[in-house]
C-alpha positions as CSV (number, residue, x, y, z in Angstrom):
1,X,13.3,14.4,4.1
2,X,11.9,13.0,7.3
3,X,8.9,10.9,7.2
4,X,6.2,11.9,10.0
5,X,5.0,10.0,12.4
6,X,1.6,10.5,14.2
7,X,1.2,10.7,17.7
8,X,-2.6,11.1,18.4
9,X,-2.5,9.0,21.2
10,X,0.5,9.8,23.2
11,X,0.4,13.6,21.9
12,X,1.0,14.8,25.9
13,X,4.1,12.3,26.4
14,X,5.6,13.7,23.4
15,X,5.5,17.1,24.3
16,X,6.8,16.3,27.6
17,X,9.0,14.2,26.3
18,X,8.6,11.4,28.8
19,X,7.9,8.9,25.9
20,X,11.2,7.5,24.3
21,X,9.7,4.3,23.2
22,X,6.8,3.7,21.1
23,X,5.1,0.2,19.8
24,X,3.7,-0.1,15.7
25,X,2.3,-2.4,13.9
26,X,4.2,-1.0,11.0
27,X,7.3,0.8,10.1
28,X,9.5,-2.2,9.9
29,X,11.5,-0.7,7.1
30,X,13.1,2.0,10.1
31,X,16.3,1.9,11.8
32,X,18.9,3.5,14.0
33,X,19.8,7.0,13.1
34,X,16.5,7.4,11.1
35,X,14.8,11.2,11.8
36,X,11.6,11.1,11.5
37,X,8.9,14.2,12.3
38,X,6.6,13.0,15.5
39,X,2.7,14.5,14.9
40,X,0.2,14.9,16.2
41,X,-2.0,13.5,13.1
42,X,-0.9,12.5,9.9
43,X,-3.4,10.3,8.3
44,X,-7.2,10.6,7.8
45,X,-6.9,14.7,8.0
46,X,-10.5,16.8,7.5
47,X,-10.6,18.8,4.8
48,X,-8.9,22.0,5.9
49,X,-6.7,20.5,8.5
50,X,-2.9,20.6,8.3
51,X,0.0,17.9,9.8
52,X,0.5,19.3,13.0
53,X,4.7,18.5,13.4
54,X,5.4,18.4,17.6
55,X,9.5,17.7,17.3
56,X,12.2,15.5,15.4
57,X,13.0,12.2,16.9
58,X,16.2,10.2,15.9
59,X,15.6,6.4,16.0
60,X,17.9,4.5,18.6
61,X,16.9,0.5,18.2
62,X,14.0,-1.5,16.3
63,X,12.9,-4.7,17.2
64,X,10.3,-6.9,16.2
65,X,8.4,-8.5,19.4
66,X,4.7,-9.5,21.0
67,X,3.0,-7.1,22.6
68,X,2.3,-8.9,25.9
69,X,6.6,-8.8,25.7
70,X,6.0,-5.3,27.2
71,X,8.3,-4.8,30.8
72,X,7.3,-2.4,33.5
73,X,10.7,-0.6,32.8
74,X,8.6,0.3,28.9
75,X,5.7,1.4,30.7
76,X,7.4,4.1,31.8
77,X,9.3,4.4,28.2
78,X,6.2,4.7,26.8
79,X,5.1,7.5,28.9
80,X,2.4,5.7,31.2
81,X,4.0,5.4,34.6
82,X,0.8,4.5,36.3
83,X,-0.7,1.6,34.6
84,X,0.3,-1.9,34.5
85,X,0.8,-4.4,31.5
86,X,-2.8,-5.2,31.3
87,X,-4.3,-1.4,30.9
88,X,-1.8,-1.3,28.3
89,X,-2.0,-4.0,26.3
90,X,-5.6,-3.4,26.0
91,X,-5.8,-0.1,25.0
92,X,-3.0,-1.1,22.4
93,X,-5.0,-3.9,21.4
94,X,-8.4,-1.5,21.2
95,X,-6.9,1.5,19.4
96,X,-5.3,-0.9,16.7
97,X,-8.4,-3.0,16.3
98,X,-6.1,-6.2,16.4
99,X,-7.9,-10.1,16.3
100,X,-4.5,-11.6,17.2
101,X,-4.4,-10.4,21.0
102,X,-1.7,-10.7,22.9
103,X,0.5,-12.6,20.7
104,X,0.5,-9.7,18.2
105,X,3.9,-8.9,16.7
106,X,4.5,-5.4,17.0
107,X,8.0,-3.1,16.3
108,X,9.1,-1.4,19.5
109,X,10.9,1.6,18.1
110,X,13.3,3.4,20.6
111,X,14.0,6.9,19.9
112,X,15.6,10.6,21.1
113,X,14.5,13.8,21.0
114,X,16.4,16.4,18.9
């Protein structure tokens, strides 16, 4: 059974499915040919609210690197075609409340839609 992964940030790429790349500080247990269910939410849900499943996604490559390793090409992977390295890396850095800054190990996870 497909685990589900949440979203909340890039819910709009997903749906348009210009995202094909997205950076975690977890899930280092995933791998090629994993399915997993992409979400809008999956974690701290109200009372009353419900996983909110967008699509599948099978899992093409996993690799452990820094954040400030991020290319221009993965800006565009990531679904933000407009901003540089910086506006990225910060709001990365901001929505994950990391201390470590730029030298925070993260897993790039490349993935398909099905």
């Amino acid at each position: 059974m497909p685990r589900n992964m949440s979203f909340m940030l890039t819910t709009e790429q997903v749906r348009n499915k210009t995202k094909t790349v997205t950076r975690r500080l977890g899930w280092w247990n995933l791998k090629a040919g994993d399915i997993v269910n992409a979400c809008v939410k999956c974690m701290g849900l109200k009372k009353g609210e419900k996983v909110e499943k967008i699509c599948q996604i099978r899992i093409k490559n996993v690799r452990k690197e820094r954040i400030n390793q991020i290319t221009e090409e993965d800006l565009i992977n990531e679904g933000f075609p407009d901003w540089n390295r910086y506006q990225f890396i910060k709001m990365f850095l901001d929505s994950h409340k990391c201390k470590t800054g730029v030298v925070t190990p993260v897993n790039r996870i490349e993935f398909e839609y099905l």
